[in-house]
Backbone as ProteinMPNN parsed JSONL, in Angstrom:
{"seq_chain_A": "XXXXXXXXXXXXXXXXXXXXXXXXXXXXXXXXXXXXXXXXXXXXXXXXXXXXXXXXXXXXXXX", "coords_chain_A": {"N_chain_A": [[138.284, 123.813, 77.961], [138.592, 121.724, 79.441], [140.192, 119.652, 82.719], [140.634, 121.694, 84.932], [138.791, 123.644, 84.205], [136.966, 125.911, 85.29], [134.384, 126.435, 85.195], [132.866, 124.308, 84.087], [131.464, 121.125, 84.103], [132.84, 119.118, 84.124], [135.095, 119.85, 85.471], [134.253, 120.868, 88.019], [133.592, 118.918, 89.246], [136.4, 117.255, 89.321], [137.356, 119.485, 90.953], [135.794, 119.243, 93.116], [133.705, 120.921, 93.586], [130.686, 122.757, 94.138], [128.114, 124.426, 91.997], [126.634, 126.947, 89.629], [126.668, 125.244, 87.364], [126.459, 122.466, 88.078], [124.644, 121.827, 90.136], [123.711, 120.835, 93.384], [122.144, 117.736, 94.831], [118.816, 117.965, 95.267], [117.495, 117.126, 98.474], [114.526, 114.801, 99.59], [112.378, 114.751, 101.799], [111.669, 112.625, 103.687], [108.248, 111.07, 104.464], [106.748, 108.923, 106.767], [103.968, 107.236, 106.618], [101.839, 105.144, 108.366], [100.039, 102.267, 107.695], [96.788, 101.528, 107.665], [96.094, 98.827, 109.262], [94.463, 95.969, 107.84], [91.679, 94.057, 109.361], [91.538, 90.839, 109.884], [88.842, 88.157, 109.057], [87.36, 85.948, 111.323], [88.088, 82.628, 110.772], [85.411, 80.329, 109.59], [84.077, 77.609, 110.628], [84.834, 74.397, 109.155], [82.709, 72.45, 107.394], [82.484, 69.369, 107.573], [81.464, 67.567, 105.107], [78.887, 64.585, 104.608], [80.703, 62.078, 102.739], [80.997, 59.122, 103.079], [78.604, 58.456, 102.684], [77.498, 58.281, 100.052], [79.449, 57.204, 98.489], [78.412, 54.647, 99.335], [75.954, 54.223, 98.613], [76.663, 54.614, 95.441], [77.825, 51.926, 95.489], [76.134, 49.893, 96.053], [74.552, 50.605, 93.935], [75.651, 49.74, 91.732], [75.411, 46.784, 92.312]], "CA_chain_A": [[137.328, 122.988, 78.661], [139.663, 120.738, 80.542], [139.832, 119.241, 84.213], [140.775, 122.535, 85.973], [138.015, 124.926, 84.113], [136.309, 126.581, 86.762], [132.713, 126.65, 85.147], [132.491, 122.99, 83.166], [130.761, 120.117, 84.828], [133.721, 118.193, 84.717], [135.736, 120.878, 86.223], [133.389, 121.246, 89.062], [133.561, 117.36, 89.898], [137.59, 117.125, 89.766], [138.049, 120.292, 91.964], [134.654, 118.894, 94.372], [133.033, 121.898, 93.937], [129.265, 123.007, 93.431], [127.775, 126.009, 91.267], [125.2, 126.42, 88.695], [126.968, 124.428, 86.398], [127.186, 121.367, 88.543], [123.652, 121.97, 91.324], [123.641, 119.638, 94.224], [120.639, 116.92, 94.922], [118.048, 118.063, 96.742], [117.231, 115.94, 99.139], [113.628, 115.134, 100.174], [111.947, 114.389, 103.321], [110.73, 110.875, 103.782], [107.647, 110.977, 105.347], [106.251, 107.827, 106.697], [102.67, 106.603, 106.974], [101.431, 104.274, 108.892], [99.333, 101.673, 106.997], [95.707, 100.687, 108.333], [96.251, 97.254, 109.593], [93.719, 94.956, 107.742], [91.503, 92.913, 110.501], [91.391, 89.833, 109.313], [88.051, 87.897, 109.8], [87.514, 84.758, 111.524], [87.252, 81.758, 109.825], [84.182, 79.864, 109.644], [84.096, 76.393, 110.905], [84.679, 73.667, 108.364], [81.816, 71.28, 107.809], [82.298, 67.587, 106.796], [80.125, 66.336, 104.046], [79.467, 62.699, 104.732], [81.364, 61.297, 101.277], [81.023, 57.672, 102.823], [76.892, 57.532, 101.896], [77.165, 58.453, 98.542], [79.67, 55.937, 98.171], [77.819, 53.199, 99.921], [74.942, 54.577, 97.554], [77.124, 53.942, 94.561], [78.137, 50.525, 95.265], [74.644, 49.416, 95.979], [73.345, 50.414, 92.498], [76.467, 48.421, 90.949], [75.109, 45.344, 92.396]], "C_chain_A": [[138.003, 121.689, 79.103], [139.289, 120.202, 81.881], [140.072, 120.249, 84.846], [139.759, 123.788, 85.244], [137.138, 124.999, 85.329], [134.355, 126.348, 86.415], [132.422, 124.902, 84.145], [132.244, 122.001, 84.344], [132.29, 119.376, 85.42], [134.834, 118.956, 85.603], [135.754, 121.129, 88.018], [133.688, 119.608, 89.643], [135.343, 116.873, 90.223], [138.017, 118.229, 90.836], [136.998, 120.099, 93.498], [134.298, 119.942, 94.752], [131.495, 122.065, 93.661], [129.178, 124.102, 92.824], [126.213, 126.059, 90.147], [125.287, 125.422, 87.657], [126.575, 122.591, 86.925], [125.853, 121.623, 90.184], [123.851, 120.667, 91.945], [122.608, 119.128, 94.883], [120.021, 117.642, 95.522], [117.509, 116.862, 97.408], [115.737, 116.086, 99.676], [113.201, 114.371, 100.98], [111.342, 113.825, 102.853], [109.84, 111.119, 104.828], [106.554, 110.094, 105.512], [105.069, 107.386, 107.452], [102.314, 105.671, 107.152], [99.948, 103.474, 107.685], [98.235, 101.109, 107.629], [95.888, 98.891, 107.994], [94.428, 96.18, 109.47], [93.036, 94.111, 109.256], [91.045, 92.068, 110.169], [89.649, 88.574, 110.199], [88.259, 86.248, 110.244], [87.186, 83.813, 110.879], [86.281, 80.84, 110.093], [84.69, 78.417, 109.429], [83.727, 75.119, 109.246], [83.781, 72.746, 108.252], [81.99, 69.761, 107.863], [81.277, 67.236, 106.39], [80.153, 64.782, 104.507], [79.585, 62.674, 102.788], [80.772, 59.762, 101.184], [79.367, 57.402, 102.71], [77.172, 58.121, 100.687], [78.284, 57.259, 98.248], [79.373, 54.531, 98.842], [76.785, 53.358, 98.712], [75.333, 54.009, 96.208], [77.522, 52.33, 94.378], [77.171, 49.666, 95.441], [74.184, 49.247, 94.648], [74.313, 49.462, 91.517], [76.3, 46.975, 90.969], [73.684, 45.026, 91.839]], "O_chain_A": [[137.47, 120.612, 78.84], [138.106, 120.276, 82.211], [139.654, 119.95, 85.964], [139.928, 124.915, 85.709], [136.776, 124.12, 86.111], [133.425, 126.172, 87.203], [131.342, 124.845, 83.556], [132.817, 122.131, 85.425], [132.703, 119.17, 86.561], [135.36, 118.304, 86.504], [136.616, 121.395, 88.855], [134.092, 119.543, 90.804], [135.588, 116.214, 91.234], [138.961, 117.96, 91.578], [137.251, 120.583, 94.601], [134.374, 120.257, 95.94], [131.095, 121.314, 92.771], [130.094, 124.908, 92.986], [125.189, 125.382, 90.059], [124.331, 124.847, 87.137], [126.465, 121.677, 86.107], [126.38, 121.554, 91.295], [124.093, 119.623, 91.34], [121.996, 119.919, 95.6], [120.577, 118.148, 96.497], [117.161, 115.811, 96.869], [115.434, 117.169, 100.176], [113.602, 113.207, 100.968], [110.578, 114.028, 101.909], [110.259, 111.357, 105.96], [105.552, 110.175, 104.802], [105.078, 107.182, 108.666], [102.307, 104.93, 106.169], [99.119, 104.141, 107.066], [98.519, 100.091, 108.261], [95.834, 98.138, 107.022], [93.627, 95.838, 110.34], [93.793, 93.635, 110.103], [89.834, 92.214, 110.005], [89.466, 88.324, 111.391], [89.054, 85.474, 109.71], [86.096, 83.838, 110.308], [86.42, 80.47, 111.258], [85.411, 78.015, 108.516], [82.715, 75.08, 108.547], [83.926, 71.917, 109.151], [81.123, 69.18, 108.514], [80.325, 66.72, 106.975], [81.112, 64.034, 104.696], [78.821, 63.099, 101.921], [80.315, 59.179, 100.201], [78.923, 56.255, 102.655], [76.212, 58.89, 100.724], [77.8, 56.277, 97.686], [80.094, 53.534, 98.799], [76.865, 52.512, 97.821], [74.653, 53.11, 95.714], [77.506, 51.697, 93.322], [77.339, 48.551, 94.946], [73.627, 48.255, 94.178], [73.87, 48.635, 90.72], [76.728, 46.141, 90.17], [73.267, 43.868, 91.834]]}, "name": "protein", "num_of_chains": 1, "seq": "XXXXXXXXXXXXXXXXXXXXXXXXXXXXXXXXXXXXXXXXXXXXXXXXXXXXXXXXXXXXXXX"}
């Protein structure tokens, strides 16, 4: 069971051969699907709180 046996793995890989000892990949077909493209919704208009009456509000009751 050396580098030139005919039926041992390693045999099969120094002489670059295939067999049953030593099967070669199968290879499998890539097959590529398209991904439903999300539709993103629109966004909804930002409001502005008024901030500046609640702090006019607050500094009123401090006085």
């Amino acid at each position: 069971m050396r580098k030139g046996d005919k039926k041992s793995t390693r045999g099969k890989r120094v002489r670059g051969s295939y067999g049953k000892t030593r099967p070669r990949k199968t290879s499998k077909s890539v097959v590529v699907v398209e991904k439903p493209t999300k539709v993103k919704a629109e966004p909804k208009p930002k409001t502005a709180k008024p901030k500046a009456e609640k702090a006019e509000e607050t500094e009123e009751k401090q006085k």
